[in-house]
C-alpha positions as CSV (number, residue, x, y, z in Angstrom):
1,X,137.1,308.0,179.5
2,X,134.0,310.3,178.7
3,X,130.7,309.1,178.5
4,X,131.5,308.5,174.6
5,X,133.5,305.4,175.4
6,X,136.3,306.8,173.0
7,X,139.6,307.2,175.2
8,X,140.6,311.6,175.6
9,X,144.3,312.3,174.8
10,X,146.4,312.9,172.1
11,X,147.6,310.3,169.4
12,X,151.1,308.9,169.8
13,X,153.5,310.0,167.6
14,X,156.2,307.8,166.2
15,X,159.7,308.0,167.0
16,X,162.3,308.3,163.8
17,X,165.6,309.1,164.3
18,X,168.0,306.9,165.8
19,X,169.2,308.8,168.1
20,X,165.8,308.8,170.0
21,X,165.7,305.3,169.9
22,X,169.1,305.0,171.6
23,X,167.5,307.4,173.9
24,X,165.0,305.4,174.7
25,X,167.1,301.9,175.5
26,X,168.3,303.7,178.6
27,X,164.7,303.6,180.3
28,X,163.0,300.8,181.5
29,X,162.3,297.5,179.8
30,X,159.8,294.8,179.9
31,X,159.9,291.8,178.2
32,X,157.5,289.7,176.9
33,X,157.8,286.0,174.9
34,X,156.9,288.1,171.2
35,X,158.3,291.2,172.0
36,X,160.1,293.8,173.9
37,X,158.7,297.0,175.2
38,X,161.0,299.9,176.4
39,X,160.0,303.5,177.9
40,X,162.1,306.1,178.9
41,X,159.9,308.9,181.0
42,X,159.9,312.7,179.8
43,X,159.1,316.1,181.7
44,X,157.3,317.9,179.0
45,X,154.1,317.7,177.9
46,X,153.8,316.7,174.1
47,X,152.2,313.5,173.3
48,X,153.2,310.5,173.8
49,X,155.8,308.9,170.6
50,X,156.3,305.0,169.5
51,X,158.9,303.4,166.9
52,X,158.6,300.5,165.7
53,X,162.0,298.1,164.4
């Protein structure tokens, strides 16, 4: 974090198409009581993406 205090990277993008969702179900999973979080690592170096359901 600079000396800003705002975080450095680049906004997450959001994830759209079903097919990247089912992507993502076949990466890890963690489970909270509210929700459900699953990530699925990538080798390239665009920024990070989210979807919501």
């Amino acid at each position: 974090m600079p000396a800003t205090g705002k975080p450095v990277g680049a906004h997450p993008k959001r994830l759209l198409k079903r097919a990247e969702f089912l992507a993502v179900r076949r990466g890890e999973k963690r489970r909270g009581r509210l929700f459900l979080v699953e990530v699925l690592g990538r080798s390239d170096a665009e920024a990070p993406r989210v979807g919501y359901t």
